[in-house]
N, C-alpha and C positions, 0 to 999 in steps of 0.2 A: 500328418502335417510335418512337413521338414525343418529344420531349426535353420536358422539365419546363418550366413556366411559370413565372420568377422574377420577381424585382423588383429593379432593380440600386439600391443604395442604399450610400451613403457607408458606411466601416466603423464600427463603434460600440465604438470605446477606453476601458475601463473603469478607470480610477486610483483606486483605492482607496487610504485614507491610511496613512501607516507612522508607527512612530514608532521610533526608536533610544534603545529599551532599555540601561540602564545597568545592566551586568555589576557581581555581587556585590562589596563591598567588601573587600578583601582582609581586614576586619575579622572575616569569616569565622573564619578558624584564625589570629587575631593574637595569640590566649591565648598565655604565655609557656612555653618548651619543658619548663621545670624546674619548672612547678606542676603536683602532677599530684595527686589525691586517690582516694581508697577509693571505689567506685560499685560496686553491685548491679545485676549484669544482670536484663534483666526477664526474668521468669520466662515463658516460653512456654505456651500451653493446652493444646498436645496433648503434654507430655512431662511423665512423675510429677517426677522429679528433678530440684532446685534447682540452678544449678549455682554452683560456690563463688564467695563475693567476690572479685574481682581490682580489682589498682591498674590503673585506666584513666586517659587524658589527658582532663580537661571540659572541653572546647571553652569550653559556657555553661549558665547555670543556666535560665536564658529563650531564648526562640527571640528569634531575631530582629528587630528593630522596623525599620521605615520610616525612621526617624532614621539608621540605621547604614548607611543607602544613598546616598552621596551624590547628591546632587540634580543636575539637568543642564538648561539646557534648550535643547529642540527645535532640535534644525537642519534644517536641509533635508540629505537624503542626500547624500554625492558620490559624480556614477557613476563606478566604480571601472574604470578604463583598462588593459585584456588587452592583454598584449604577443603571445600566442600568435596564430600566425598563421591567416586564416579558415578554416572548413572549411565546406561545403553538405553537409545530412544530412536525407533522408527519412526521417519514419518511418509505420510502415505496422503497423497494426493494426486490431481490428475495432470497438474500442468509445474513446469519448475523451467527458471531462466537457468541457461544459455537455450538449453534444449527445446523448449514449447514453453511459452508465454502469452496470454491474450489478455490478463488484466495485474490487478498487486497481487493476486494468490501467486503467480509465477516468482514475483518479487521476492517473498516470503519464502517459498522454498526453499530457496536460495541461498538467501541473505542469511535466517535465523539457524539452519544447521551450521552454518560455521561460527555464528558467534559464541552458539552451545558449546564447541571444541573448545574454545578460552574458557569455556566454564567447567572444563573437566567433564565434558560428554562424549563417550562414542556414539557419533549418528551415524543411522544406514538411510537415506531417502530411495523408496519406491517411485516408481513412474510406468505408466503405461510406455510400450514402445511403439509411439508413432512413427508410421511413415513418414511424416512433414519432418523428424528430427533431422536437420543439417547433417550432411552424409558424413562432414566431419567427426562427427561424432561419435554416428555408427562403424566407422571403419576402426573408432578407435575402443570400441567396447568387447567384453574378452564374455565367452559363451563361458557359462556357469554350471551349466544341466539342464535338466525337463523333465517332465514325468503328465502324467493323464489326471483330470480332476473331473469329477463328476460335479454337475452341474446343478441343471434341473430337477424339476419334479419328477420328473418321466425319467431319469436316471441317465439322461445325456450326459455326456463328458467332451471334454474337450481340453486340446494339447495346452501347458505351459510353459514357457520357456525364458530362462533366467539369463540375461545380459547384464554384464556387470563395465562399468566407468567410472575408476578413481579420481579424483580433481578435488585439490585444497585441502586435504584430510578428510573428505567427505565422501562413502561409499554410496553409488547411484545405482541400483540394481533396475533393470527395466523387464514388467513383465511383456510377454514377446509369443503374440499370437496374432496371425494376419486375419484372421477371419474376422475380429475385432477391432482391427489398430489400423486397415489399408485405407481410410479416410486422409485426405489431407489436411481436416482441422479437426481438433479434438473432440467440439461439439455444433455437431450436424442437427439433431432432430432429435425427442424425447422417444421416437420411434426405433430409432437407434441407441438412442446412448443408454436407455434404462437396462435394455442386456451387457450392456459393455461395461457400465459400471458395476451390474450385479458379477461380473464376471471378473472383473477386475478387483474387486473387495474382497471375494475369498479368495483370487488367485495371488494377490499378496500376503494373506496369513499362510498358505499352503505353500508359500516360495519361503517364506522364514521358518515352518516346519522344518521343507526340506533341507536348509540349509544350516539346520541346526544352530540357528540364529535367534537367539532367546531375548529379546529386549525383557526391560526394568518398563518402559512406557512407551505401548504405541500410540502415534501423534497424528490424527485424522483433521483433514482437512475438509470441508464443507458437502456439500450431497455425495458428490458422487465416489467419497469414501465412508459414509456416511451407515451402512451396511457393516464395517468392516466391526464395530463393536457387539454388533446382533450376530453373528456370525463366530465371533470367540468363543460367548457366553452358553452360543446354541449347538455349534458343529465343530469346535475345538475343545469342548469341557474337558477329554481325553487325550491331551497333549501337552506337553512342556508350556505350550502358550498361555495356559491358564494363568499362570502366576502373571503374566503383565498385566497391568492397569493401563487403562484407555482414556485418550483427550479426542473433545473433541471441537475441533473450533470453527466456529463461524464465522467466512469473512465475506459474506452480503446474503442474509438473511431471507429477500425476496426469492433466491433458487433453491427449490427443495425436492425436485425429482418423485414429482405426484405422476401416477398413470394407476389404470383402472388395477383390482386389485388382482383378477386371474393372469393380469402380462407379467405383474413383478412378484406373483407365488409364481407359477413358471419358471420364468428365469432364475429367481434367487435360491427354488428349492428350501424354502421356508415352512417349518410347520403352519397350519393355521391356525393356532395359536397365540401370534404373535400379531396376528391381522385386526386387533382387534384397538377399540377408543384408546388406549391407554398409550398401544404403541403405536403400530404403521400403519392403523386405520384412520384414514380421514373424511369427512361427511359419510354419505352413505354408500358409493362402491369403490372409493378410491383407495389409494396406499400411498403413503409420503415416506420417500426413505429418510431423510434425512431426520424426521419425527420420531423412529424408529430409535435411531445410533441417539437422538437426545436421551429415548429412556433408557437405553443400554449401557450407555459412558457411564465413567466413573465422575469425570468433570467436564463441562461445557465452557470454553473459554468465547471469548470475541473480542474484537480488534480495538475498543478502546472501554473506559468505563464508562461513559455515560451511554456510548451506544448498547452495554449489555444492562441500562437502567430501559431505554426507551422502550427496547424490543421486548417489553415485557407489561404494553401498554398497546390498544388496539390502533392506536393508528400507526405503529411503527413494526407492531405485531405480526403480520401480514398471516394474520389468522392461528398464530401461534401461540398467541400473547397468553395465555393460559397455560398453554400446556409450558411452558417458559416460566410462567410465574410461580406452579406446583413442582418445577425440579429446581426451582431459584438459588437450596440451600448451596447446587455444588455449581454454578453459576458464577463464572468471574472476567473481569476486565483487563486483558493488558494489552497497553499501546502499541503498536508498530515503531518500527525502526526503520534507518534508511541507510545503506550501503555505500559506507566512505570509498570502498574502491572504486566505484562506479560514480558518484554523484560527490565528487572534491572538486571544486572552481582551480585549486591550487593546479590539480595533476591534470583535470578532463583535457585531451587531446583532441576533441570537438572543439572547443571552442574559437575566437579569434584569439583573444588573450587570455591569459590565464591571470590568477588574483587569489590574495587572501585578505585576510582581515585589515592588514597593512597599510595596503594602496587600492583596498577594493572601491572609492569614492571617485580618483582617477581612472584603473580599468575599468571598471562598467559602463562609465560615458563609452569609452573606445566601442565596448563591446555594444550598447545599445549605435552607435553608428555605425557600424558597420552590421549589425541585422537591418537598422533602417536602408539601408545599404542594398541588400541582400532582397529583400524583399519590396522594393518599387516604394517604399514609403519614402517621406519627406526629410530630408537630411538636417534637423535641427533636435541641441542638445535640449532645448526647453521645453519638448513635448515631451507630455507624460504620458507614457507608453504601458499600454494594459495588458498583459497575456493573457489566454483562453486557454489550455493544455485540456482535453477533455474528449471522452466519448458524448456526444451531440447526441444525449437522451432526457427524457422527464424529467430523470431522477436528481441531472447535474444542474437543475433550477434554472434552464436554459429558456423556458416561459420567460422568466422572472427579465433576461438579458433582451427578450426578444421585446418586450414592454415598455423598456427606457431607454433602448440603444438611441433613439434621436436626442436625447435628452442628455446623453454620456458623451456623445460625440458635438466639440464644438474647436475652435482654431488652436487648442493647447494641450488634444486630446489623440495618442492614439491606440489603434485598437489591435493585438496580433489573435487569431483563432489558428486554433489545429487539432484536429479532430476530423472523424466521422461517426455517422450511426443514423437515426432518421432524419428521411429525407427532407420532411420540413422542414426542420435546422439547417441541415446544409443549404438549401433552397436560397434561405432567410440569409445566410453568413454571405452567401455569394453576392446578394442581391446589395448588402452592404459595402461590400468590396465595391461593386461598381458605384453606389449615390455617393461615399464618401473615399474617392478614387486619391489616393498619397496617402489615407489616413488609416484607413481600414485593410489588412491582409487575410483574407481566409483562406488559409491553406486545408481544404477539404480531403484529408489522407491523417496517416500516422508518419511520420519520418522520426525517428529517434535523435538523428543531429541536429535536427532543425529544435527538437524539442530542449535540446541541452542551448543550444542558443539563443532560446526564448527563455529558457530561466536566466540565463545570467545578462541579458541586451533590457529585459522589463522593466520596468522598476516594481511594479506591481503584479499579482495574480490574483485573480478573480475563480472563486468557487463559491457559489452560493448555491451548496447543493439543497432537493428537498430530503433527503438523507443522506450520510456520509457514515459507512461502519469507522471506517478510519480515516484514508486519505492520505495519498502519500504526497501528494503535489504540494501542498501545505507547508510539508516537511522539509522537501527539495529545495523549494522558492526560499524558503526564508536562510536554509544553509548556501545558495547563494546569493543571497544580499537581495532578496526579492521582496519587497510589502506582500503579505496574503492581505486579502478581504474576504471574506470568509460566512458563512452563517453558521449561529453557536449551534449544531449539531452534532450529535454522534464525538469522531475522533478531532472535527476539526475544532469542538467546544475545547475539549482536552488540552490540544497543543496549539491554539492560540490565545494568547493573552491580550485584551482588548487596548487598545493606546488608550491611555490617561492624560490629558491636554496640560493637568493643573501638576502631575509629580512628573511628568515627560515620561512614563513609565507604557510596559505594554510592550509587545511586536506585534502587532495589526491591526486592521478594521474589522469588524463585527458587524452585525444583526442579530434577531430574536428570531423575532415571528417570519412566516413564510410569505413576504410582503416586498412587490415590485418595488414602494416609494421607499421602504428600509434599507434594499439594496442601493437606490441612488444614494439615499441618503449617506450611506457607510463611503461610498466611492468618493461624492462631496468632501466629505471629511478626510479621506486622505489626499485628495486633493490642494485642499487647501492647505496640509501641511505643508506637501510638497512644494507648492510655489508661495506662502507667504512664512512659515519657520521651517527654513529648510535645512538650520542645523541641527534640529529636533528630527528632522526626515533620517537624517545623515547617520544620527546615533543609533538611531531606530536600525538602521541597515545593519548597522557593526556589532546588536545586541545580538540580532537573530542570528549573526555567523557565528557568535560566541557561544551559542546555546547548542549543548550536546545532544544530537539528534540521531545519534550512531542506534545501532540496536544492542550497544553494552547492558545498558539497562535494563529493559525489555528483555535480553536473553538469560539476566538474571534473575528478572522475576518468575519465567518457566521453571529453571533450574532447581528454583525455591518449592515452586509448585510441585516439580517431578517429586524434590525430596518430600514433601509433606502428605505425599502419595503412596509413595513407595515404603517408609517409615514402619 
């Protein structure tokens, strides 16, 4: 096999601008403790019953003005000086943004090796080299070496070949075999991808062999690296690699790269030893990799805590739930982050108008009429405008939408979707679009502009998934001044805090149980804020901008992790 043809070219560093946001004024809740007056709660749409006047504390009679913010200006950031000591961290997965991207794992790749670098990490990210990679990128990636690996059981081998792309301080190495990678989307069929991935799991410990590349923690990312810690333990024990400790995390628990148990000894060249109940044996002739790297890891992380609580209970278990509950001790939860360079209302060059904290109560209106605009709906500021940002599958509780949409939709109501996935959904969204024609848009596709314009033109976002590991919609919407409504699962339990009518407290609407009249219900409720205490609406808007949704956090709590690891 011949190695790829590049172009070795300087790296192309992209700085995009910041700007340091100036946190609410404590003028917020400065009302005094001992004023407190008569207020009628609003009356909710889905409930007959008024419910009685109570003495509440008024914050304010008006939302919030621009004036109440004090004013600041611009500094240049200072980079913030990590006393923690360094750590080197691979991480190895199949899909990373710019490059190939189909769900948040793309996000993640991403987004969290660079906030590690603020934490005093060197990260290398792996990636398969797809074909479908934007040729940009391959013209711009510099050939490394190669060498032959033997494979299978049968003692097959086959070429590897190491592409390397610097970008942000972060090294991209891509393994680079066409026999593998000539698909144009990363995942075709478990007929294919379970050799691609067995193949791709050791051809990333064999690429940081060869390159004399010793990480402190390699950082595996869901099935289909999921191999690469059974593989250290088993067919590295005699290599510099041994000393690293392995993560390994889960970010949506239903894919776990099962096929019968002679395709994946075959391909992965696995003793059968390892084929057995404890590890990569599942029912009676299967093999689950991903079951596998659970017993192998050193630690199992997942994308928020209560989704690393659920999936260790059989209805979110998805037949794991055991094997989950018996390695529980090295088992942990950290939230997802979301990528100020990408996702700032302030800088995004998608949008109509740009906004922050400020004057985001003025541009938003602009911004919600001109998507009404954009989109064939009805050009009035008083319509409450719902976004749908979603793959159109079971799991985003789209039943749940399909159940009350006549009931959501009435003269003050409207509705954006954008998504694809099954066709019933889309079927259902269209068929809306036409009964309720200025009200309802379903844009049946993915557009990413359109998407950045439906977070900040909404007022509201709608996720009422029937699981959620994380969710990052949640996260986006409310860092541009969007209400989530939400159901408490998984990540979106996490990172939304329910509105409290009687402290005005809260950034969104909630539900419990997995229930069509819950989700009216929730929607009602913020409804009603919206159009009868809409200075309550208002603040609510300006809380959720001010809440730091960055992955500083989160990329310190791995950090924590790496050291307590590696220690």
């Amino acid at each position: 096999m011949t190695k790829r043809k590049t172009t070795n070219t300087k790296k192309n560093k992209t700085v995009k601008p910041t700007q340091k946001e100036k946190t609410l004024s404590t003028a917020v809740n400065a009302e005094s403790e001992d004023q407190s007056v008569e207020e009628s709660p609003a009356k909710t749409a889905s409930t007959e019953n008024a419910q009685k006047t109570k003495a509440v504390k008024e914050p304010r009679k008006e939302p919030l003005k621009a004036e109440a913010v004090e004013e600041t200006i611009p500094e240049e950031p200072v980079p913030e000086v990590y006393t923690t000591p360094r750590r080197s961290v691979a991480f190895i997965g199949s899909e990373c943004y710019p490059f190939v991207k189909t769900g948040g794992l793309g996000d993640v790749m991403y987004a969290l090796p660079k906030a590690l670098i603020k934490q005093n990490c060197d990260v290398k990210v792996i990636l398969p080299c797809y074909k479908c990679i934007p040729q940009e990128y391959q013209e711009k990636m510099v050939y490394k070496g190669s060498f032959q690996m033997d494979l299978c059981a049968d003692g097959r081998s086959f070429y590897v070949g190491i592409m390397e792309y610097v970008w942000d301080g972060v090294v991209y190495d891509f393994i680079d075999n066409e026999e593998f990678f000539t698909t144009g989307n990363p995942y075709t069929n478990l007929i294919d991808d379970i050799p691609k991935y067995c193949y791709f799991s050791k051809a990333a410990l064999a690429a940081l062999n060869y390159m004399d590349w010793i990480p402190d923690i390699i950082h595996c990312h869901d099935w289909q690296a999921a191999l690469v810690p059974v593989y250290l333990r088993i067919k590295f024990v005699d290599t510099k690699l041994t000393s690293a400790k392995t993560i390994l995390t889960i970010h949506n628990l239903r894919f776990q790269g099962i096929y019968n148990i002679p395709t994946i000894r075959y391909w992965s060249g696995l003793p059968d030893y390892v084929f057995n109940k404890d590890a990569l044996k599942t029912g009676y002739e299967d093999a689950n990799m991903l079951k596998g790297g659970l017993t192998y890891t050193n630690i199992i992380t997942t994308v928020s805590n209560t989704y690393a609580g659920e999936i260790q209970n059989s209805y979110y278990g998805e037949t794991l739930d055991a094997h989950l509950r018996y390695h529980s001790n090295k088992l942990r939860g950290i939230v997802n982050g979301i990528d100020y360079d990408i996702w700032n209302s302030f800088t995004d060059d998608r949008l109509y108008v740009n906004y922050d904290i400020t004057n985001v109560l003025e541009k938003k209106k602009e911004n919600k009429r001109r998507l009404q605009e954009e989109l064939g709906l009805a050009q009035d500021d008083h319509k409450f405008v719902i976004g749908l940002i979603s793959r159109l599958t079971d799991q985003k509780g789209l039943d749940l939408v399909n159940s009350i949409m006549t009931q959501i939709m009435d003269e003050h109501t409207q509705v954006v979707v954008l998504g694809s996935g099954d066709s019933r959904y889309e079927d259902s969204f269209r068929y809306y679009e036409y009964a309720y024609k200025g009200n309802v848009c379903s844009n049946i596709m993915y557009d990413e502009t359109r998407a950045h314009r439906i977070y900040a033109g909404a007022d509201a976002l709608l996720v009422p998934s029937q699981f959620e590991p994380c969710g990052l919609t949640q996260l986006i919407a409310m860092h541009y001044g969007t209400i989530p409504i939400v159901r408490e699962t998984g990540g979106l339990k996490d990172t939304v805090e329910p509105y409290n009518m009687f402290s005005n407290m809260g950034n969104g609407f909630t539900f419990d149980r997995y229930d069509a009249g819950l989700l009216l219900d929730a929607i009602n409720r913020a409804k009603s804020l919206y159009f009868l205490n809409r200075w309550c609406w208002d603040e609510m808007v300006q809380r959720d901008m001010d809440k730091n949704l960055s992955w500083d956090n989160s990329a310190k709590q791995y950090k924590d992790l790496y050291l307590d690891l590696t220690r």
